[in-house]
LUMBA-792254 format. One record per atom (N, C-alpha, C): residue number from 1; atom name; x, y, z. Coordinates in Angstrom, 3 decimals, always signed. Layout:
BEGIN
guvex	koltor	px	py	pz
NUM	CA	X	Y	Z
...
***
This chain:
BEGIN
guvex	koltor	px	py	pz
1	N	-42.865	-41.985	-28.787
1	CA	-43.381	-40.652	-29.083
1	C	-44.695	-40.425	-28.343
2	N	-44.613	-39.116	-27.448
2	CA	-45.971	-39.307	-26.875
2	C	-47.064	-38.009	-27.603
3	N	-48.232	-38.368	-27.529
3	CA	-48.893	-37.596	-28.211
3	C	-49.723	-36.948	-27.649
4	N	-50.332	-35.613	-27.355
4	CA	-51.431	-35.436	-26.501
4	C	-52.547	-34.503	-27.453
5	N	-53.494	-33.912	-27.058
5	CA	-54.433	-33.688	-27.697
5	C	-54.330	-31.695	-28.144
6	N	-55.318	-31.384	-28.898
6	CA	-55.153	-30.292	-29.157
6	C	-54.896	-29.295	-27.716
7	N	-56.193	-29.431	-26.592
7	CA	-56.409	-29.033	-25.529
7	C	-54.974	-28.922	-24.479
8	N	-54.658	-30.161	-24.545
8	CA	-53.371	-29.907	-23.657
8	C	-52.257	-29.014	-24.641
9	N	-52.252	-29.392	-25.777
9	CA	-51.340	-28.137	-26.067
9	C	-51.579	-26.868	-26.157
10	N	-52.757	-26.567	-26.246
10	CA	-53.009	-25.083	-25.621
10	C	-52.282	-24.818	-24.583
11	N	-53.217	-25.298	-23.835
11	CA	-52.810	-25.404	-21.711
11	C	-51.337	-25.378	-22.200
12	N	-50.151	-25.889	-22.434
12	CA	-49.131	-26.211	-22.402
12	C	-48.635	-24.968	-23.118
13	N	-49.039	-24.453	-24.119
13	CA	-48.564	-23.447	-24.963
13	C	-49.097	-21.658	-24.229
14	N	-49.803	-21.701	-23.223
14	CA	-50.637	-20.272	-23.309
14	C	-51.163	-19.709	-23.978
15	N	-52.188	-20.784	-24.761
15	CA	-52.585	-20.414	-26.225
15	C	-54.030	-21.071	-25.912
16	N	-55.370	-20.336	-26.649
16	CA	-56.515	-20.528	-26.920
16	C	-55.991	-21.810	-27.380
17	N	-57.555	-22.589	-27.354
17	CA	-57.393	-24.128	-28.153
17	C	-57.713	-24.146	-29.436
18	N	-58.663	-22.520	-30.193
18	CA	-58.840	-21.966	-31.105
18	C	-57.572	-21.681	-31.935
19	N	-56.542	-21.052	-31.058
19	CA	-55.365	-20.458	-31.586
19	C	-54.670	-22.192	-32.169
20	N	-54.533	-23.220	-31.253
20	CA	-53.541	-24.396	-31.658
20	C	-54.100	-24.958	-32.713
21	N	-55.548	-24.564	-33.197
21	CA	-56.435	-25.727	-34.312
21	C	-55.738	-24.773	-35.564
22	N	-55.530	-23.075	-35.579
22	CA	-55.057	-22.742	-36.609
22	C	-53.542	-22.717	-37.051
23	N	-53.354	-22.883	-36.339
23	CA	-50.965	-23.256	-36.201
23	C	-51.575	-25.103	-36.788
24	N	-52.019	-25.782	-36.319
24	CA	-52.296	-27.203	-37.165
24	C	-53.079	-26.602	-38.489
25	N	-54.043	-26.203	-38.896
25	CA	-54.426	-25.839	-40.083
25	C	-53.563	-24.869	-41.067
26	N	-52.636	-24.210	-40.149
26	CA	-51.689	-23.647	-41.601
26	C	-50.008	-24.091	-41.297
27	N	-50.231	-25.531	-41.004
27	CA	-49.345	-25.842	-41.227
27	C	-48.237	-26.015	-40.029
28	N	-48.134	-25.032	-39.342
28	CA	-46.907	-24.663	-38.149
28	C	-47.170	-25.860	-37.129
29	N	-47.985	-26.692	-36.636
29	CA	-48.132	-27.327	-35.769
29	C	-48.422	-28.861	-36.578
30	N	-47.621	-29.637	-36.659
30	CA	-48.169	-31.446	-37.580
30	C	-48.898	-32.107	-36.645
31	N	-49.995	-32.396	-37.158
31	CA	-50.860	-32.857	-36.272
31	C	-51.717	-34.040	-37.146
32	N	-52.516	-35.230	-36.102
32	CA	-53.059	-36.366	-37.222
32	C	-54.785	-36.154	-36.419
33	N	-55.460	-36.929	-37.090
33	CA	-56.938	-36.896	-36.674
33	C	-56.673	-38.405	-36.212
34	N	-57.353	-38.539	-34.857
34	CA	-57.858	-40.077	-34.342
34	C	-59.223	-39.824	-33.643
35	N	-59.942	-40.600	-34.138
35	CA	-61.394	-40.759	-33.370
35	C	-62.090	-39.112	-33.881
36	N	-61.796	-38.293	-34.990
36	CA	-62.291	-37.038	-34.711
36	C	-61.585	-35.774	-34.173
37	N	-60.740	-36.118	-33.441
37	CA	-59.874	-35.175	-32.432
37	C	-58.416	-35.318	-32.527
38	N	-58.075	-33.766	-33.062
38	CA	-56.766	-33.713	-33.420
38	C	-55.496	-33.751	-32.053
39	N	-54.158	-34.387	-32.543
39	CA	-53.690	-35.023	-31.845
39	C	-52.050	-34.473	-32.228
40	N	-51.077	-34.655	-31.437
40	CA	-49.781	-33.664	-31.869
40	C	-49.265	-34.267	-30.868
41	N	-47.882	-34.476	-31.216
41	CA	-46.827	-34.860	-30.817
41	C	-46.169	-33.912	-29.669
42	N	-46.025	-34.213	-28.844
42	CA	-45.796	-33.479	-27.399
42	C	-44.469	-32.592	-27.509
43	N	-43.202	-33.137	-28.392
43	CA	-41.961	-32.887	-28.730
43	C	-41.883	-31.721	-29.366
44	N	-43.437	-31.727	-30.506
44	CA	-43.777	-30.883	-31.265
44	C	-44.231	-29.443	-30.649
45	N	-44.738	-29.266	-29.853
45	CA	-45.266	-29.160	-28.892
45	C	-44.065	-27.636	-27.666
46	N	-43.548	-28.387	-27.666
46	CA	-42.282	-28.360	-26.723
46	C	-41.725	-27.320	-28.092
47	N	-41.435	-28.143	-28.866
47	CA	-40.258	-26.976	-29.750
47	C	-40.851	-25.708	-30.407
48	N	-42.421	-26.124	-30.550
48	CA	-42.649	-24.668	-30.910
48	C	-42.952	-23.344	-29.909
49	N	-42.805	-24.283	-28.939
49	CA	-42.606	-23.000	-27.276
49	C	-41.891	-22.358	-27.644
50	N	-40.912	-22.700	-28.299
50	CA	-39.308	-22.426	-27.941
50	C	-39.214	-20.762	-28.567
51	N	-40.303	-20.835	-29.437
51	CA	-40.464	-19.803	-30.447
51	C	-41.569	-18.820	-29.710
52	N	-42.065	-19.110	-28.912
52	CA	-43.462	-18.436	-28.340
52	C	-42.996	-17.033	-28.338
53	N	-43.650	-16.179	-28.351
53	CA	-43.569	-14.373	-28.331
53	C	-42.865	-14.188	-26.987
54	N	-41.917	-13.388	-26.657
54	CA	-41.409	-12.559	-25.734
54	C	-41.773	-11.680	-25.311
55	N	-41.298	-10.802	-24.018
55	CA	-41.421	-9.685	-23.355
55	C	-42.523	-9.397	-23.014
56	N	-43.097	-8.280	-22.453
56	CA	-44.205	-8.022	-21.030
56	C	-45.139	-7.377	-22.330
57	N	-46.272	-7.799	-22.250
57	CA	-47.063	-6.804	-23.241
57	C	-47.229	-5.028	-23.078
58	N	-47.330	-4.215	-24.004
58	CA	-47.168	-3.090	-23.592
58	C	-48.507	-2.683	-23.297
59	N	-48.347	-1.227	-22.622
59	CA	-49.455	-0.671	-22.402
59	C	-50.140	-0.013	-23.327
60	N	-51.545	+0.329	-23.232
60	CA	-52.414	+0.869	-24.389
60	C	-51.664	+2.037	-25.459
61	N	-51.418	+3.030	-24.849
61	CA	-51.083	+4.042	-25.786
61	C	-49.404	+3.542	-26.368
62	N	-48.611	+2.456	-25.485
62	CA	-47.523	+2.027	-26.170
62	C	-47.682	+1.455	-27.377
63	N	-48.467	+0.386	-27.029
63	CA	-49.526	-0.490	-28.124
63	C	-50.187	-0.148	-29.754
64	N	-50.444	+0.903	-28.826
64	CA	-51.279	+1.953	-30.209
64	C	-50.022	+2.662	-31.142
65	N	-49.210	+3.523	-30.104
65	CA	-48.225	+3.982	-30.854
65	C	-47.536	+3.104	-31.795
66	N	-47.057	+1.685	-31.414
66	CA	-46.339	+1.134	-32.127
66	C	-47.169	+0.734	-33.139
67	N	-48.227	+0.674	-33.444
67	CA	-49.390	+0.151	-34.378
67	C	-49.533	+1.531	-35.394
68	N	-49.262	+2.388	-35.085
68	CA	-49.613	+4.117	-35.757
68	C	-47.971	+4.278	-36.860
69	N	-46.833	+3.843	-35.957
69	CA	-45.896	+4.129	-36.567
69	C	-45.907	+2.778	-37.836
70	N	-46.149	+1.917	-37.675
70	CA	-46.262	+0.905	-38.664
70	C	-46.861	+1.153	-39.955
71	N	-47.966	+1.663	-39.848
71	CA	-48.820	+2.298	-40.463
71	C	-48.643	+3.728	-41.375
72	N	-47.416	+3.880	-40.758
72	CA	-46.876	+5.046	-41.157
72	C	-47.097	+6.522	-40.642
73	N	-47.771	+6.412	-39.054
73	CA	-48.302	+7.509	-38.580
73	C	-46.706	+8.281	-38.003
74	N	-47.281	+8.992	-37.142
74	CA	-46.496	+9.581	-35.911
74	C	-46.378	+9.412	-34.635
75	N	-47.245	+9.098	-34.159
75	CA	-47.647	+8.581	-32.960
75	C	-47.563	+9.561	-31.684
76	N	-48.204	+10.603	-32.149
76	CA	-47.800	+11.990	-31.073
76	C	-48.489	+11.914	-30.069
77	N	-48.444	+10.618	-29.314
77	CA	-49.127	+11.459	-28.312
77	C	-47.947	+10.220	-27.391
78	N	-46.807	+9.796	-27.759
78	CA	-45.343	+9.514	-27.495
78	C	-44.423	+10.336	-27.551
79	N	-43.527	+10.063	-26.337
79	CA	-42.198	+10.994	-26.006
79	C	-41.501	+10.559	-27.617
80	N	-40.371	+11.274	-27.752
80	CA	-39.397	+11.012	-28.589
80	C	-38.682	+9.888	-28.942
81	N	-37.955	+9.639	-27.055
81	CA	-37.608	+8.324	-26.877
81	C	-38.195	+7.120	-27.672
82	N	-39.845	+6.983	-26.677
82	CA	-40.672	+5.784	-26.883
82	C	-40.581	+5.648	-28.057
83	N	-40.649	+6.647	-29.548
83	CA	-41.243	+6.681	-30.381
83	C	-39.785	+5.610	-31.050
84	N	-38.679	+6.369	-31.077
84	CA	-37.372	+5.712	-31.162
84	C	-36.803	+4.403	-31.130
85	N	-37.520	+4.187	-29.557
85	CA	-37.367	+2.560	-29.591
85	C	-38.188	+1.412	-29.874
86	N	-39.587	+1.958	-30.379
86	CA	-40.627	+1.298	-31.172
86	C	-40.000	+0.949	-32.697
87	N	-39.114	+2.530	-32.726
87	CA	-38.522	+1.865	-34.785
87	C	-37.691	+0.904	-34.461
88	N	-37.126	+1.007	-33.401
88	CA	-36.059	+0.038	-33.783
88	C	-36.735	-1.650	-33.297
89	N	-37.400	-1.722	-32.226
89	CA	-38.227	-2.948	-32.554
89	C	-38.258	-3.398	-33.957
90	N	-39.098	-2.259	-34.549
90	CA	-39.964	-2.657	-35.969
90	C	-39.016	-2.952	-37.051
91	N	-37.898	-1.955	-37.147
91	CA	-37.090	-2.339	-37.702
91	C	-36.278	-4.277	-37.548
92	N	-36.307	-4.547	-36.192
92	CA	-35.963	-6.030	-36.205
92	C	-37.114	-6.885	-36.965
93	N	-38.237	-6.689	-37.557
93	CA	-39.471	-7.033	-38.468
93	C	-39.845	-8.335	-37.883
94	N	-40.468	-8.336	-36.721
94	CA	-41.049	-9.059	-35.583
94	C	-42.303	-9.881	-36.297
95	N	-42.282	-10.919	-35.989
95	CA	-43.676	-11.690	-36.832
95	C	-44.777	-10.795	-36.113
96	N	-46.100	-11.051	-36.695
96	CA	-47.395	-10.705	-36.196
96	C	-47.537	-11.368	-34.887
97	N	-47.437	-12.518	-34.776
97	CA	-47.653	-13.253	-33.183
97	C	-46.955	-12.737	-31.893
98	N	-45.749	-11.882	-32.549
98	CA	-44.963	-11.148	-30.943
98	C	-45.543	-9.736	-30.998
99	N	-45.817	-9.139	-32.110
99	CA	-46.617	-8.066	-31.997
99	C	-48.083	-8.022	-31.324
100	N	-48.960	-9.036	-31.636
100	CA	-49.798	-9.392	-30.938
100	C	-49.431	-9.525	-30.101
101	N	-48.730	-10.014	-29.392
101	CA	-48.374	-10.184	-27.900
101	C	-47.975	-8.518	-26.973
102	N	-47.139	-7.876	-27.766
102	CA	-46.935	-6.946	-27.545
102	C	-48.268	-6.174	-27.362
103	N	-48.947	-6.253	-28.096
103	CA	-50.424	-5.082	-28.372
103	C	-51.878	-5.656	-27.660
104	N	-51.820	-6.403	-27.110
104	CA	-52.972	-7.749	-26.021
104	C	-53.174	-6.998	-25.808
105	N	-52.997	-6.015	-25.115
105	CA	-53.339	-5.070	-23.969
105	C	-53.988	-3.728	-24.641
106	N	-54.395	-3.882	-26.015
106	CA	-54.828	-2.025	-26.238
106	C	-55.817	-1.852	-26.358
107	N	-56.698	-2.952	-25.938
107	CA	-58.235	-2.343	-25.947
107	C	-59.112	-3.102	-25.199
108	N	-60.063	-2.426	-24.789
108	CA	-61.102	-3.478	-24.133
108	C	-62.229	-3.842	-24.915
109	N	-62.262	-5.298	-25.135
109	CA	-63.417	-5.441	-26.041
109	C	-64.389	-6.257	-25.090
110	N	-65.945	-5.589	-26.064
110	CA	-66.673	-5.748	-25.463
110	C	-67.521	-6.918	-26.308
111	N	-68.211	-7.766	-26.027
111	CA	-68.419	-8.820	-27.013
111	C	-70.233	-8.655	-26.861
112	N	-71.003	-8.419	-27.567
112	CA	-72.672	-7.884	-27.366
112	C	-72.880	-8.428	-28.636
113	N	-74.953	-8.664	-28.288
113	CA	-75.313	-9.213	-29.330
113	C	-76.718	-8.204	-29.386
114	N	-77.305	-8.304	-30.482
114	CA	-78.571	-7.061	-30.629
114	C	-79.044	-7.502	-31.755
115	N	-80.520	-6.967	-32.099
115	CA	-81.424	-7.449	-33.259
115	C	-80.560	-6.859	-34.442
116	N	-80.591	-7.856	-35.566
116	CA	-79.922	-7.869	-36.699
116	C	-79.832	-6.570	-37.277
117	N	-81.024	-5.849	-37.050
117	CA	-81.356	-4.181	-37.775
117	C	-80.295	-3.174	-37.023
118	N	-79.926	-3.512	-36.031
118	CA	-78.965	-3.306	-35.037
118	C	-77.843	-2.786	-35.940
119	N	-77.544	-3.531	-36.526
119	CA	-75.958	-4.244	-36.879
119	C	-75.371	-3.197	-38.122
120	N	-76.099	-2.343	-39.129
120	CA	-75.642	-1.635	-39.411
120	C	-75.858	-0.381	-39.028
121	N	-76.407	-0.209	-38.354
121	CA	-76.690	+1.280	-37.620
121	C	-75.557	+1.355	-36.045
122	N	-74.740	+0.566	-35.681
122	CA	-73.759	+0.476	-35.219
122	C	-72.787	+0.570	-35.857
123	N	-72.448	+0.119	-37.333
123	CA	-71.435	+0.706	-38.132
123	C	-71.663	+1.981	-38.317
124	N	-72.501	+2.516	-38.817
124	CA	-72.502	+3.805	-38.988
124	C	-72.836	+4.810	-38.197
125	N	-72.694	+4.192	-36.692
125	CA	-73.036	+5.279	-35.434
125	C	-71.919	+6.089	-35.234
126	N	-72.573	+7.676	-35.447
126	CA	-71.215	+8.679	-35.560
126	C	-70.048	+8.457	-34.141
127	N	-68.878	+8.444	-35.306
127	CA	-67.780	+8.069	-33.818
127	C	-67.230	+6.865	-34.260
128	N	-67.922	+6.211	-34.607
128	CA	-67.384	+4.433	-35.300
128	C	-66.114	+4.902	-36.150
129	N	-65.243	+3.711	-36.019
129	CA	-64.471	+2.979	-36.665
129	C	-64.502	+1.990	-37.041
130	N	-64.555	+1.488	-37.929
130	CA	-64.800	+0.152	-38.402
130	C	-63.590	-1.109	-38.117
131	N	-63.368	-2.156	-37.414
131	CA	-62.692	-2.915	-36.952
131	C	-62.526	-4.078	-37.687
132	N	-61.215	-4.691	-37.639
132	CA	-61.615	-6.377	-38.241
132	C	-62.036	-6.686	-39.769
133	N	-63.236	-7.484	-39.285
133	CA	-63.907	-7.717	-40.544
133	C	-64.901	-6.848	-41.212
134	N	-64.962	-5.779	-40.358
134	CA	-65.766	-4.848	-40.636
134	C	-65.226	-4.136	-41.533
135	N	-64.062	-4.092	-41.638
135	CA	-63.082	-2.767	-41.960
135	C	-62.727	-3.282	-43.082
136	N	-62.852	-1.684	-44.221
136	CA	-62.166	-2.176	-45.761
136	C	-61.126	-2.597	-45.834
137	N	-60.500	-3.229	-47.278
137	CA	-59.145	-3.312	-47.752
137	C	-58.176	-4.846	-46.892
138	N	-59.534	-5.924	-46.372
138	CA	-59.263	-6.981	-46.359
138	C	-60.271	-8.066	-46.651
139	N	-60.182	-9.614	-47.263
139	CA	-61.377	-10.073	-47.520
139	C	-61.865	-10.952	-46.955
140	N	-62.093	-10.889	-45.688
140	CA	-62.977	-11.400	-44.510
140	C	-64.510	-10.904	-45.060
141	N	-65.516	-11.687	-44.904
141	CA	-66.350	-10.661	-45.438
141	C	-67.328	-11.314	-44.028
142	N	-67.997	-11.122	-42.963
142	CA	-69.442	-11.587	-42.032
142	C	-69.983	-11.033	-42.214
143	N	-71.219	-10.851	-42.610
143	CA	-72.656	-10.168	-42.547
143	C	-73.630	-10.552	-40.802
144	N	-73.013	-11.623	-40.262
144	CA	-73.939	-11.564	-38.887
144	C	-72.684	-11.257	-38.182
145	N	-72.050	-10.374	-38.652
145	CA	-70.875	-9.365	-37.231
145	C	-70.527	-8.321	-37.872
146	N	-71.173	-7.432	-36.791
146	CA	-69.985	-6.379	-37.245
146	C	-68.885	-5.869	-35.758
147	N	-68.041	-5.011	-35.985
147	CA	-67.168	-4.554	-35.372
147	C	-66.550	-3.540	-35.466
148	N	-66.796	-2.663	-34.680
148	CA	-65.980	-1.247	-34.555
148	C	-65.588	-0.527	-33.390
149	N	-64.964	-0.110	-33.666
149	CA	-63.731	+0.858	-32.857
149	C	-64.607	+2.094	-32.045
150	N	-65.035	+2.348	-30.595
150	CA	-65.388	+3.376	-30.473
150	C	-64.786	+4.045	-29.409
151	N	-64.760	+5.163	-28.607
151	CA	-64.877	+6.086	-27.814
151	C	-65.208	+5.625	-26.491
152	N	-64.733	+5.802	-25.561
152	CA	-64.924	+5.160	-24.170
152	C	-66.219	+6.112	-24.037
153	N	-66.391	+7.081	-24.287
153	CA	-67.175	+7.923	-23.794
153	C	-69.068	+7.795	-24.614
154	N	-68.490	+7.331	-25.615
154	CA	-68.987	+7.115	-26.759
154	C	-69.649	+5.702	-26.756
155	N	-69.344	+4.880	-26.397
155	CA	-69.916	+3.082	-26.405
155	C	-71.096	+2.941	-25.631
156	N	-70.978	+3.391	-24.198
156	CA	-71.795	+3.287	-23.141
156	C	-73.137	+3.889	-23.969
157	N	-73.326	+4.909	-24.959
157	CA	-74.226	+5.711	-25.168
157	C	-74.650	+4.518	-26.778
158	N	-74.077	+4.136	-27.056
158	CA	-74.109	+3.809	-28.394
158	C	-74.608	+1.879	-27.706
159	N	-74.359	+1.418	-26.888
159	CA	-75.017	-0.318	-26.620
159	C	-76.061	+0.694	-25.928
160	N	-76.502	+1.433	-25.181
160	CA	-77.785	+1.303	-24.804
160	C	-78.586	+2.118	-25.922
161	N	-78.573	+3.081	-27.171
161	CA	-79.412	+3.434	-27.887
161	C	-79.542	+2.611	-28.605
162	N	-78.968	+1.625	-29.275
162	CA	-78.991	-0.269	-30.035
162	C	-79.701	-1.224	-29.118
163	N	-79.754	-0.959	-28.308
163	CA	-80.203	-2.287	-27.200
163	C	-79.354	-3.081	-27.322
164	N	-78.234	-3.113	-27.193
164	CA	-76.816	-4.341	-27.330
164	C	-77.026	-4.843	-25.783
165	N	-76.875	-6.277	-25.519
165	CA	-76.369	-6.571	-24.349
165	C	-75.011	-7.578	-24.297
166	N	-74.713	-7.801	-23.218
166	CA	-73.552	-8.130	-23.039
166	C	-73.903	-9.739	-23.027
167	N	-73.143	-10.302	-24.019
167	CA	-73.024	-12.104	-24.076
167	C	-71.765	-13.024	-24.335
168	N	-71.634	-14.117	-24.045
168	CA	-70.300	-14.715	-24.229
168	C	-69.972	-14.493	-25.679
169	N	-68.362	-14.879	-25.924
169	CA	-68.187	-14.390	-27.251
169	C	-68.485	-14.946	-28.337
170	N	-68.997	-16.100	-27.978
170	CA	-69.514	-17.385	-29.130
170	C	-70.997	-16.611	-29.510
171	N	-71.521	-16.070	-28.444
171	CA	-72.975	-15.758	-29.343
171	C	-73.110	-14.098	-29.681
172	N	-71.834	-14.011	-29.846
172	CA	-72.034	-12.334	-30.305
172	C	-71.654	-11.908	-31.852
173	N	-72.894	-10.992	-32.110
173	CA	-72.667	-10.557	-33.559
173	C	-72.563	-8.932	-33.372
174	N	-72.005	-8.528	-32.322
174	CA	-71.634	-7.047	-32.169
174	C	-69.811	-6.865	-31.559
175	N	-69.411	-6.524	-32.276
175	CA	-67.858	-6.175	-31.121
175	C	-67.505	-4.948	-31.089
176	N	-67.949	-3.982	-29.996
176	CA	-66.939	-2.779	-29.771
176	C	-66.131	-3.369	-29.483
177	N	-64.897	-2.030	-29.800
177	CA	-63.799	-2.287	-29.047
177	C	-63.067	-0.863	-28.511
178	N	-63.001	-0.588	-27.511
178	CA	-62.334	+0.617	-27.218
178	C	-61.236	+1.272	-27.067
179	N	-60.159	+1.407	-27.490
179	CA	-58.974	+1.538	-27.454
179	C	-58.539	+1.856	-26.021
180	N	-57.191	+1.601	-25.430
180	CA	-57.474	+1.988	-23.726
180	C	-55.903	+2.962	-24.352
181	N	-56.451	+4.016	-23.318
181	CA	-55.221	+5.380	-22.853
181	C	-54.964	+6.296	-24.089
182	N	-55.785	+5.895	-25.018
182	CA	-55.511	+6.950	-26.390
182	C	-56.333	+6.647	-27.272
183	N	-57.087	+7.921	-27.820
183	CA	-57.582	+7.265	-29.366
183	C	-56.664	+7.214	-30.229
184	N	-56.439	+6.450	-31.058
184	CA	-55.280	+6.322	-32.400
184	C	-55.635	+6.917	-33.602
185	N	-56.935	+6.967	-34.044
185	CA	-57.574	+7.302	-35.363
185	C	-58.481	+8.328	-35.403
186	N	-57.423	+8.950	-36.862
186	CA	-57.780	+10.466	-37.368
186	C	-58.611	+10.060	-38.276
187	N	-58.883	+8.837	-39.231
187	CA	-59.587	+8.163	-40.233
187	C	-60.094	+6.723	-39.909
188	N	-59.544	+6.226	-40.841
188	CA	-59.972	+4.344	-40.369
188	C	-58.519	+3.746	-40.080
189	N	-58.842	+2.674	-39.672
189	CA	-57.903	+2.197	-39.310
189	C	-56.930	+1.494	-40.204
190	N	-55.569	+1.642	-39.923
190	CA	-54.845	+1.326	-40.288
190	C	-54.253	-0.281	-41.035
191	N	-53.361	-0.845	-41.863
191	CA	-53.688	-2.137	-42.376
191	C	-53.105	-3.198	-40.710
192	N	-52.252	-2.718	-40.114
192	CA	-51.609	-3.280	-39.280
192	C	-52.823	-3.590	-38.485
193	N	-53.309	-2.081	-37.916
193	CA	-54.934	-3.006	-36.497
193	C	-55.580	-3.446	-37.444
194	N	-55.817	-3.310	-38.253
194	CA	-57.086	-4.599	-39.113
194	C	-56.056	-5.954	-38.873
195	N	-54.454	-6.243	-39.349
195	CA	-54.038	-7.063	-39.092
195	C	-54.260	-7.700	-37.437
196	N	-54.127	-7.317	-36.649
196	CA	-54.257	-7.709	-35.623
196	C	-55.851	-7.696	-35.125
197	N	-56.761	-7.072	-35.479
197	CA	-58.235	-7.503	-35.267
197	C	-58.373	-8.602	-35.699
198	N	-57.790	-9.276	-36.790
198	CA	-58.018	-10.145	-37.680
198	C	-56.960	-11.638	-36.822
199	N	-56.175	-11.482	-36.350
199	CA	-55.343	-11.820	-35.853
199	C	-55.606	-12.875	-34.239
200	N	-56.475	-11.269	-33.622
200	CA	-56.982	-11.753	-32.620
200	C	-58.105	-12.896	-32.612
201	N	-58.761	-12.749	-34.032
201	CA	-60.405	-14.032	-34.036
201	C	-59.538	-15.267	-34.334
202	N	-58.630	-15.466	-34.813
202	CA	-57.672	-16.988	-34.305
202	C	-58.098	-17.819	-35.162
203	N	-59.219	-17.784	-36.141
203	CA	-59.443	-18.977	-37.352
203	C	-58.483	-18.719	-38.362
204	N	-58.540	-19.737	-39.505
204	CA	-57.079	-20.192	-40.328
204	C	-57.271	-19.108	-41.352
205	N	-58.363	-18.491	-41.558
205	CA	-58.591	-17.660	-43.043
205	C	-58.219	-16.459	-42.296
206	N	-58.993	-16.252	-41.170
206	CA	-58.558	-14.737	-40.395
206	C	-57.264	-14.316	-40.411
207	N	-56.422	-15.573	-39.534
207	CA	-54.846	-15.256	-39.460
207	C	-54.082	-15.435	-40.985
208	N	-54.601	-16.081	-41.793
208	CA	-53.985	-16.036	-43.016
208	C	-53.595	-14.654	-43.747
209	N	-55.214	-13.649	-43.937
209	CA	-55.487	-12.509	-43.787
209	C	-54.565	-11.583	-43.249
210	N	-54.798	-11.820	-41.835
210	CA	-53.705	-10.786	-40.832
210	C	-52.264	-11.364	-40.990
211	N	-51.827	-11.924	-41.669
211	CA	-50.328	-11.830	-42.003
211	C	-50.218	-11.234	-43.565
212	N	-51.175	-11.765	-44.391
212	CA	-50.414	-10.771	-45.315
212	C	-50.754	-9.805	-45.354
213	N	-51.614	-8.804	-44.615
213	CA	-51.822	-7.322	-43.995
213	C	-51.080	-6.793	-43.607
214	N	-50.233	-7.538	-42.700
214	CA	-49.180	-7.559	-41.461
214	C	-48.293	-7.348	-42.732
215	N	-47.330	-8.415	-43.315
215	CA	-45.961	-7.944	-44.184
215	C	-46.637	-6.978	-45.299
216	N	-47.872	-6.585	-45.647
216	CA	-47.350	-5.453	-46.577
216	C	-47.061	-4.358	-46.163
217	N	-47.946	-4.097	-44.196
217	CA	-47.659	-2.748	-43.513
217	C	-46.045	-2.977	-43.267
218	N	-45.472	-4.059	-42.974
218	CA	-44.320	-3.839	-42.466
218	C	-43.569	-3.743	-43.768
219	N	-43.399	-4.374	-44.832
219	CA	-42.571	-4.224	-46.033
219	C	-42.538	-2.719	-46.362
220	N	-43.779	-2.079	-46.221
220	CA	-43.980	-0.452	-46.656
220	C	-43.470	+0.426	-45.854
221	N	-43.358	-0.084	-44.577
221	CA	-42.564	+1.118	-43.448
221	C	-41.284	+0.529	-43.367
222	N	-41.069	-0.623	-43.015
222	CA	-39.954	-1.191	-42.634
222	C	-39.298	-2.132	-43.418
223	N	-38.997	-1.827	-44.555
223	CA	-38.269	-3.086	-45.760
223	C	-37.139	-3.900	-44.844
224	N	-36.943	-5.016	-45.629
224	CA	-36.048	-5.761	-44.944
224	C	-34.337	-5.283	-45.086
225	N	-34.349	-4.338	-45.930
225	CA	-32.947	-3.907	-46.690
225	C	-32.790	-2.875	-45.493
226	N	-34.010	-2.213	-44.770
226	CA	-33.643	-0.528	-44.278
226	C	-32.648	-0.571	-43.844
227	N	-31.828	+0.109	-43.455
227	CA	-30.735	+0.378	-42.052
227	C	-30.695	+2.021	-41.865
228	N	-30.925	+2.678	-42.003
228	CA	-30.876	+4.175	-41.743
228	C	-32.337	+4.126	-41.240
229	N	-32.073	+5.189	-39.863
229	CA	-33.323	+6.373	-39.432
229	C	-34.230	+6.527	-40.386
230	N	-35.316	+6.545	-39.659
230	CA	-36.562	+7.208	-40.785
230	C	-36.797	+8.411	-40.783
***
């Protein structure tokens, strides 16, 4: 049996080394500690490829749409078609990890850090959406991050009246994020993008979080019984 380390199964998987420590912490990946440093069976490894997310990620406003209809929106600013073959995706009730895959692509985030006094006057800078852990009706709770949703037009004006600058993502306690090719939100955001904000930070409580976010948006739009049009 050969064994290699967390790192190579990233590399091996197309996966953060963040992402492989939480698939070993909830379980999906068996893994042992030697010397400190977790360690996994290569076989193991191999078979959970087998499962890895499919197809080309979509584009922003595809992304969004399919995130709006989940949610229970409309997604009007989609043809008929698109809108059509997003239900029927959803209807196949796709884990969170191929949806994520699907939705990589819907925003550009920006990762900034700024004096602490900063930090709620960026939540409440008109235009915000509240993102992630920022965002009600999940229990992530950070007090040195916040995160919200803004306006392409809108951000540029909002990091330079904060003094935000731009830093790697380990030392940031600010995250815009901008949605690309559409705004999505008439209110706050929906349980599904909190699922996937939550989704995207890759620790074991986060993704724990963003799945059961994830099956109650999908149980509520898309039961497992449906078979008729919505």
């Amino acid at each position: 049996m050969i064994e290699i380390s967390a790192s190579e199964a990233a590399e091996r998987l197309g996966v953060s080394r963040q992402r492989v420590l939480a698939l070993i912490h909830d379980g999906a990946l068996p893994a042992r500690l030697i010397g400190g440093r977790w360690v996994v069976l290569s076989a193991d490894v191999d078979e959970l490829g087998q499962d890895r997310p499919s197809g080309r990620p979509m584009a922003g406003r595809v992304a969004w749409g399919l995130l709006d209809l989940l949610d229970g929106g409309r997604a009007p600013w989609l043809t008929a078609p698109e809108r059509s073959r997003l239900r029927a995706r959803l209807r196949e009730r796709p884990s969170i990890a191929q949806i994520g895959h699907w939705a990589r692509r819907r925003n550009e985030v920006l990762w900034l850090r700024g004096h602490p006094s900063a930090l709620p006057r960026l939540l409440a800078f008109e235009g915000a959406v509240p993102a992630g852990a920022s965002a009600p009706g999940q229990d992530i709770v950070d007090p040195g991050q916040v995160e919200v949703y803004l306006r392409k037009d809108v951000a540029a004006g909002a990091i330079r009246k904060l003094a935000l600058r731009p830093v790697p993502r380990r030392e940031a306690n600010a995250v815009v994020k901008v949605p690309r090719e559409v705004w999505p939100f008439d209110d706050g955001p929906g349980r599904a993008a909190v699922a996937l904000d939550l989704w995207d930070a890759s620790d074991e409580r986060s993704c724990r979080t963003a799945r059961r976010l994830y099956s109650s948006a999908l149980d509520a739009r898309f039961p497992a019984h449906e078979e008729g049009e919505l």
